[in-house]
N, C-alpha and C positions, 0 to 999 in steps of 0.2 A: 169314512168321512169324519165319524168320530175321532177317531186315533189322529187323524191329521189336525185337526183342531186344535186338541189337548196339546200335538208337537208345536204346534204355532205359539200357543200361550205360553208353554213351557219356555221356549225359548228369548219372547220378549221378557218376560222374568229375569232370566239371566241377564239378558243387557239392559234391562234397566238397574238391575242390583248391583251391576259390573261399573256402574257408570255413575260418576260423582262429580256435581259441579261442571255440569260435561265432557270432563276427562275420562277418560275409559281407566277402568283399573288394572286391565292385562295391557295397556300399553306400555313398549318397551321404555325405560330408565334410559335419557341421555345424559353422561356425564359429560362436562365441558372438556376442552380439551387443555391439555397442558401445554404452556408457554413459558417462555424466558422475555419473550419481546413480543412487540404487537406483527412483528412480519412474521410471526409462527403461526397468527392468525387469519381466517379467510377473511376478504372483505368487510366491513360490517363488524368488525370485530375487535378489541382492542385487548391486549395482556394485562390484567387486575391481579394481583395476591396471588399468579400465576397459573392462572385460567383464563381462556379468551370467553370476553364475556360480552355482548351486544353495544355498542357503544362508537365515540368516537374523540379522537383526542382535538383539543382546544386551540386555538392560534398562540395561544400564551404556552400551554402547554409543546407545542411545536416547536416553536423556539427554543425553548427552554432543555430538548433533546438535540436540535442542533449544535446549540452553543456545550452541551455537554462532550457531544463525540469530537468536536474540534478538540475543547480542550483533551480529551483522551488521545486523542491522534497525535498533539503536540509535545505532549507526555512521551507516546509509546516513542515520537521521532526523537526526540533530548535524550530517550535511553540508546536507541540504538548510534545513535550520535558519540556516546560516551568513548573515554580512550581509558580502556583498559590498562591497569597497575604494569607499568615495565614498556608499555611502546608508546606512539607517538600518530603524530598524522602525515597521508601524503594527499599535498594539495597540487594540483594540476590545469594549469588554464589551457585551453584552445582559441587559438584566435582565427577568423575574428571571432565566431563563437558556433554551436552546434545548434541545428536548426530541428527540433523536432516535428517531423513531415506524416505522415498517417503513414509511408513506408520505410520512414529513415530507421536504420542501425547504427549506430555506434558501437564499439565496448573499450573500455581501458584494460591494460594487462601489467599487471605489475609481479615480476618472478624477483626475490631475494635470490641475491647473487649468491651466498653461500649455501643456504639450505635448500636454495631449488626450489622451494615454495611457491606457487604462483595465484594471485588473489586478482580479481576478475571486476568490473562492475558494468553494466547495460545503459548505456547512456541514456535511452529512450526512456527508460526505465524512471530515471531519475530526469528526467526535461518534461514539465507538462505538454499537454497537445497541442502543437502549432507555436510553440515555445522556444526563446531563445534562451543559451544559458554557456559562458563564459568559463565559469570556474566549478571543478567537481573535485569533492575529498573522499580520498577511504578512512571513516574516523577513525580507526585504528587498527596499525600494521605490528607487528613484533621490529624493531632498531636495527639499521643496518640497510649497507644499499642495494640498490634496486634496480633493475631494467625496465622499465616504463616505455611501452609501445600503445599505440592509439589505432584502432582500423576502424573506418568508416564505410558504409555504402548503402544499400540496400536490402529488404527482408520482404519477399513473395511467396506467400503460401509459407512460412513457416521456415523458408530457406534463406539462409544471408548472404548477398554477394559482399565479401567485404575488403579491403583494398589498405597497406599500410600507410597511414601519414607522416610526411616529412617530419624533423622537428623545426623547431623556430630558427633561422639564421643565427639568432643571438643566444640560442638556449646551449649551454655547454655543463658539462661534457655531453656529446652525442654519438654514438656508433652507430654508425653503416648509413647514416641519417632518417634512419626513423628510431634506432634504440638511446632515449634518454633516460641517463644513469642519476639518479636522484634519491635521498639519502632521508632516513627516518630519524627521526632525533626523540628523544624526549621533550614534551612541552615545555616545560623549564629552562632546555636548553633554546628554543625556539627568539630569533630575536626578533624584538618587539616589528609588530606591521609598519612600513611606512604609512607617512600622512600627507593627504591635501592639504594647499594652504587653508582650507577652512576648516580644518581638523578632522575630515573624514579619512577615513585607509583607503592607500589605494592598491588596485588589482594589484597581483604577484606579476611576474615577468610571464611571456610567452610562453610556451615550452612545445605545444606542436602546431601546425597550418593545417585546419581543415580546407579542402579543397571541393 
């Protein structure tokens, strides 16, 4: 009875000596966790001096990372925009225009006739959702002409049914009437856009019929 006493007493000793300010002193050490950004962090949680630290960001400060990532997006899209030293652009309308559908495909296919090269874009890719859009460029090709085909159709589960398009009646040169042969130039060489009477540019000519 004794012995068990003296163990009772002993023990609260311990945790009381153990224990500071309420904090126990064998509790384990949480370090914060590291961050780059506040979505590294769980709920409740915001990226500081690159520690998520309890907290939440501001309506001002909200904004102020909106307007940041656009301007960054805008940037990253003017680089990749850029036409590389020695080529040039290929700009390509559809008429009347590509409709992007939650199932539609598109892709453009552009092979240089000499080197056999073939350069590719996804049209949905580049049409926002439920979006129309007329005119598409590859910012820059290596000079020299081109066979330009267009196929349209559909994408289920991951598969593309897709279909060649005519080109425009008016779009020349054309083979076999879906391959239009259109030519890279240097920007320099490129002549100036037409204009609307109100000084705006207008579209390029046709060059395929989406159907």
């Amino acid at each position: 009875m004794r012995t068990s006493l003296l163990l009772i007493l002993g023990m609260s000793v311990i945790t009381l000596y153990g224990c500071s300010n309420g904090k126990s002193r064998f509790a384990p050490a949480v370090e914060a966790k590291s961050c780059e950004a506040d979505n590294d962090c769980i709920k409740g949680f915001i990226c500081k001096d690159l520690k998520c630290q309890k907290g939440e960001r501001s309506a001002a400060e909200l904004e102020a990372k909106r307007k940041a990532a656009l301007e960054a997006e805008k940037k990253a899209e003017a680089k990749r925009n850029m036409v590389k030293p020695g080529e040039g652009r290929l700009t390509v309308r559809i008429c009347p225009f590509f409709k992007n559908t939650n199932n539609a495909s598109a892709q453009l296919f552009a092979v240089h006739q000499k080197t056999k090269k073939k350069h590719w874009m996804a049209l949905h890719n580049k049409t926002p959702e439920n979006g129309l859009q007329t005119v598409f460029k590859f910012p820059s090709l290596p000079i020299g002409t081109y066979d330009v085909n267009l196929r349209m159709g559909i994408r289920i589960r991951g598969t593309h049914d897709l279909s060649d398009m005519n080109c425009d009646p008016k779009a020349r040169p054309c083979r076999e009437g879906t391959i239009r042969e259109m030519d890279v130039i240097l920007p320099k060489d490129e002549p100036p856009p037409e204009k609307k009477e109100d000084g705006s540019p207008k579209l390029p000519p046709c060059d395929f019929v989406a159907e």
